[in-house]
Each structure stands twice: as structure tokens, then as C-alpha cells.
C-alpha positions in Angstrom: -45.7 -5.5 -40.1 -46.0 -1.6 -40.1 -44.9 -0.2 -37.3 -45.7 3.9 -36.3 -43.5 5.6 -34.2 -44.5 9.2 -32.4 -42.5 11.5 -30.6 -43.5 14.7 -29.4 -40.8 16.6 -30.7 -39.4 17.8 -33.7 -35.7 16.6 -32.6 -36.9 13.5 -31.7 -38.6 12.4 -35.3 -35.4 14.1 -37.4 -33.2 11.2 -37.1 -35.4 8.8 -37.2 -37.5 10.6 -40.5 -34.2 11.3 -42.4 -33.4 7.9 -42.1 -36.5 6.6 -44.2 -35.8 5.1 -47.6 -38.5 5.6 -50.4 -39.7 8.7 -47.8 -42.9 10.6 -48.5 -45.3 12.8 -46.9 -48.6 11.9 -46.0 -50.8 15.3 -44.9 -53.5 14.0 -42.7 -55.4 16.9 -40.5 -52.6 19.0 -39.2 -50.3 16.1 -38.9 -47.5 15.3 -41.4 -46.6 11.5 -41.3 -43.3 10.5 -43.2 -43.8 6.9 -44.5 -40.8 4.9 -46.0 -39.2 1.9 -45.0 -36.3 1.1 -42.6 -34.3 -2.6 -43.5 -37.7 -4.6 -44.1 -40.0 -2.8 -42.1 -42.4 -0.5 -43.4 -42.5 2.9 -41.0 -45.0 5.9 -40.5 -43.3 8.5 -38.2 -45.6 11.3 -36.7 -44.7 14.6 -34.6 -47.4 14.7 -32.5 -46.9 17.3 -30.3 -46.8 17.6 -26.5 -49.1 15.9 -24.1 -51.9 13.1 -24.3 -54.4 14.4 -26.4 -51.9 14.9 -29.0 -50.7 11.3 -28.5 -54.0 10.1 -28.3 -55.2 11.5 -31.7 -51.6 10.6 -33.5 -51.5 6.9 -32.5 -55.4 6.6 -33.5 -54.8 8.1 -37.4 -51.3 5.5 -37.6 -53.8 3.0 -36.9 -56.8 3.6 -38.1 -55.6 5.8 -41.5 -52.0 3.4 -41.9 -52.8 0.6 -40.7 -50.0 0.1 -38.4 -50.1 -2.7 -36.6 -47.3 -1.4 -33.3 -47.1 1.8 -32.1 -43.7 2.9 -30.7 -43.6 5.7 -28.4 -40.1 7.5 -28.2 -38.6 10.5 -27.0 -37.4 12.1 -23.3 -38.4 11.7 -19.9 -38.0 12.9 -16.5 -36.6 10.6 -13.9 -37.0 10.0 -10.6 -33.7 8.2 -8.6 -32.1 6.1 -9.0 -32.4 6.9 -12.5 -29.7 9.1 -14.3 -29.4 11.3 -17.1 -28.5 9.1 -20.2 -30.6 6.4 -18.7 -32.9 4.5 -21.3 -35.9 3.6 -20.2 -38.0 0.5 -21.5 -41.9 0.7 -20.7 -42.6 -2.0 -17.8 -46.0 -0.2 -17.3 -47.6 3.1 -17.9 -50.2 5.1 -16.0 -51.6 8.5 -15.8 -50.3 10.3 -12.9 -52.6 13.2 -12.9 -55.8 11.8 -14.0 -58.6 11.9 -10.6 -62.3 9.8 -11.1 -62.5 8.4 -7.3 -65.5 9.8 -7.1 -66.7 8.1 -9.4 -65.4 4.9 -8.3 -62.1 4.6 -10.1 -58.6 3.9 -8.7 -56.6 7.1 -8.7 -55.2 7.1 -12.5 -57.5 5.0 -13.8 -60.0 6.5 -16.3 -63.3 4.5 -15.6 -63.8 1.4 -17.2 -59.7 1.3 -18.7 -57.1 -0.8 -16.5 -55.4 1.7 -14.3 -51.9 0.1 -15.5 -51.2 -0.5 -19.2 -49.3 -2.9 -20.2 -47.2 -4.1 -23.3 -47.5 -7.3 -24.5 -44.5 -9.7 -23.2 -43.8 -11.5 -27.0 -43.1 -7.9 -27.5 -41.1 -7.2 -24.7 -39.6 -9.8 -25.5 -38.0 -9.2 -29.2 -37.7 -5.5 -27.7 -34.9 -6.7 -24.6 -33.0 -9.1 -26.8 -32.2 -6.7 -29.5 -31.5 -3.8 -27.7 -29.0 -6.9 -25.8 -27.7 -7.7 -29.1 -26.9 -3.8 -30.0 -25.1 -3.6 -26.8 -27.6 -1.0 -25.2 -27.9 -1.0 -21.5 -31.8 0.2 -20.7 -33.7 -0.5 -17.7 -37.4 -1.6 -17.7 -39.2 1.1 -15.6 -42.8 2.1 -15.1 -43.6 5.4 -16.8 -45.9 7.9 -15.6 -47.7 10.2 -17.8 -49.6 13.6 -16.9 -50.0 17.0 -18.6 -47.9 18.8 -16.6 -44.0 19.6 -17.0 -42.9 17.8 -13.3 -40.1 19.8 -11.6 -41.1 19.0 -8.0 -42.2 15.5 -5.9 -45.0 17.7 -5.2 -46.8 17.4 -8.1 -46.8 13.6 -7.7 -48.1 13.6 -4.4 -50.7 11.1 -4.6 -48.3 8.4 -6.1 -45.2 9.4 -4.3 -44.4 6.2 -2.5 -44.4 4.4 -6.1 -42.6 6.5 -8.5 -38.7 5.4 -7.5 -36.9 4.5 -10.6 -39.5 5.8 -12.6 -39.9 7.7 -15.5 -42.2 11.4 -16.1 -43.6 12.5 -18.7 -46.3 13.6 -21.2 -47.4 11.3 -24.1 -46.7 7.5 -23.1 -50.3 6.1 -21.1 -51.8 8.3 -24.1 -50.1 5.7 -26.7 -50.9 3.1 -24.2 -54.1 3.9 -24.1 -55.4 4.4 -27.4 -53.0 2.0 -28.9 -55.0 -0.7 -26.2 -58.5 0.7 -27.2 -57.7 0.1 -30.9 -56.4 -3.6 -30.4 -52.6 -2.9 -31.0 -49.1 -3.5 -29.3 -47.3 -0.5 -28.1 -44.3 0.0 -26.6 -42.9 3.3 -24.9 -39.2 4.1 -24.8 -37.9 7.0 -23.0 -34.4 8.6 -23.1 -33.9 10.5 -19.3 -33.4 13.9 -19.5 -33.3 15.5 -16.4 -33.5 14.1 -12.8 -36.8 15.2 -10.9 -36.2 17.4 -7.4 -32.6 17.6 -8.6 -31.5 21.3 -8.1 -30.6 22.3 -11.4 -33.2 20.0 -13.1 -34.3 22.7 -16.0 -30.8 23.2 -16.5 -30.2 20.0 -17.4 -33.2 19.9 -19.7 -32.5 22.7 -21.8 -28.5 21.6 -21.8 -29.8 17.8 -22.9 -33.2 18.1 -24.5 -31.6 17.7 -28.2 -28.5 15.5 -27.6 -31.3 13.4 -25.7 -34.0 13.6 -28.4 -31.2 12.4 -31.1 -30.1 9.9 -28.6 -33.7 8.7 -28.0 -34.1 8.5 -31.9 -30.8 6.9 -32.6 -31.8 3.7 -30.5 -35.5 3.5 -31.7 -34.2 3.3 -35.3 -31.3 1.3 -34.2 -34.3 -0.8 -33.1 -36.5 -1.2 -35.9 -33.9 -2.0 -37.9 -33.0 -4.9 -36.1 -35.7 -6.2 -34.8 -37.8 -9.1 -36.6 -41.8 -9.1 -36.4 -43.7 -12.3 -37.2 
């Protein structure tokens, strides 16, 4: 099986791209995707830049250009409590948090005619909990909300503040979800924490943890894919 793997980042790909064997670079558009191999899996790792339209477009070329057959999402989060720094967070379900067509008929988040909740497969959830149990990693499965928006206040979750505890926020995952869902794929999003949301010196903590949490975040995805077994 191929598996992709996009993170947002620069620090968040570094780890995982220097750790390729047989790595090259594949140009496509103005993406560069390092393709190698880690153990027995082959591997296509993409920055994709910041937000969901960036996801979007990055998980659609590992699929429809590599033919990669799961997507893994990785990099940092927000969290809300009782989520801590130096949590990792597991996808349990992924939605968009800022995305509005009631009008039109849709639940709030849901883009019309999508499910409102995405949801990885549980085979895949599966092999995904038992290895990160045989490597010793403690994670939590969480739901993961996704918006374009840097979120440094409750306020700007309003309309899903009485289900975001224990969650995590951020800017790429229901974008994987979503096009990884569209084009027939597993995906799987997993998210280092970062910062604490409505914490007082939330930013702080960002900019102090943003690269020791991106290498972090790496580490445990290639920790991951080396480990895990795919039918």
C-alpha cells in the first residue's frame, strides 16, 4: 500500500522527508512531493500549506497523480480542555467548524450533500490504536474541528461551543477528510496539541512549541508507518 502523508508545515514534513530511503522529488504544480520508502511502505510526503484548500488540493494529486491508497494527516492543533500541551490526538471524527449552508438546508458544518461528520474507517483505526499501544504512546481519540481561522478565543466557535470539550482546532484535517472521502480513500488525521484554546498566554505557547511540536508530531507519524502493517 502507498500511503501520503501532508502536513501543513515545513517543520512538520522535515523529519518525516529526511527519513525516506531511495528519496526523490516529484514537482507537481507548486507542490514538491518526496517519495521514498519507510521499512516496507512506500511514502509520498507533501507540504501543503495552511488551511483547507491547500489540503484539499494536496490529498487530491497524492491520490489521483500517486496513487496512494491512505492519506495521513499530521501536524499541530489547538486544544480545548481537558486537553494539554503534548497531548496527541487521534482523529475520532472531523468537521468543519466555520463552514454556514443552513440556508440552504444543511446542518451547520456540513457542506450540502457531504456527511456533516467524517469519519475514518474503524479496520484503520484499528491497526492505528494498537501500534501507537505497542510503541508505548499515550494519544487520545478526539474529534477535530477544522476552519480557516487561527482560534485564540471560544468566541470564534460559538455555534459549536457546547461540543468542542476535549477537542482539537485546527486548519487542514475535515479538508483531508473530505477529499480523501470524495476520492474513495482512508484517511486518518493525527494532531500534536500545541497550545490550549482561551488559555491566557495561548500564542505564547504556540510560538515557544510550534517546532518541538511539529518534530514531535512527525516523530510519531513516522514512528507509525514504520510499524504499522497494511493488508
Amino acid at each position: 500500500m502507498k500511503i501520503g502523508i501532508i502536513a501543513a508545515m515545513k517543520p512538520e514534513i522535515d523529519e518525516l522527508r529526511n527519513s525516506l530511503e531511495n528519496c526523490y522529488t516529484d514537482k507537481q504544480y507548486t507542490f514538491d512531493f518526496y517519495c521514498g520508502n519507510l521499512n516496507s511502505n512506500q511514502v509520498v510526503v507533501v507540504e501543503s500549506g495552511m488551511g483547507k484548500g491547500n489540503a484539499i488540493l494536496a490529498a487530491t494529486l497524492l491520490v489521483e497523480h500517486f496513487s496512494c491508497e491512505l492519506i495521513i494527516n499530521t501536524g499541530i492543533a489547538g486544544g480545548v480542555s481537558p486537553l494539554n500541551t503534548g497531548d496527541v490526538v487521534v482523529s475520532k471524527s472531523l468537521m468543519y467548524s466555520d463552514f454556514d449552508a443552513r440556508p440552504l438546508g444543511a446542518l451547520y458544518g456540513q457542506v450540502p450533500g457531504l456527511p456533516k461528520y467524517y469519519y475514518p474507517s474503524q479496520e484503520l483505526l484499528m491497526y492505528v490504536k494498537k501500534t501507537l499501544n505497542k510503541l508505548n504512546v499515550n494519544y487520545v481519540m478526539a474529534p477535530i474541528y477544522t476552519s480557516d481561522k487561527f482560534i485564540s478565543s471560544f468566541e470564534q466557535l460559538n455555534e459549536i461551543k457546547d461540543e468542542i470539550e476535549g477537542a482539537a482546532i485546527e486548519m487542514e484535517g475535515a479538508g483531508v477528510a473530505q477529499a480523501a472521502t470524495r476520492l474513495g480513500v482512508d484517511f486518518i488525521v493525527i494532531r500534536y496539541i500545541s497550545d490550549i484554546i482561551g488559555k491566557e498566554n495561548q500564542i505564547d505557547d504556540y510560538h515557544e512549541f510550534e517546532i518541538e511540536a511539529s518534530n514531535r508530531s512527525a516523530l510519531i507519524t513516522k514512528e507509525l508507518i514504520k510499524n504499522i502493517i497494511l493488508d
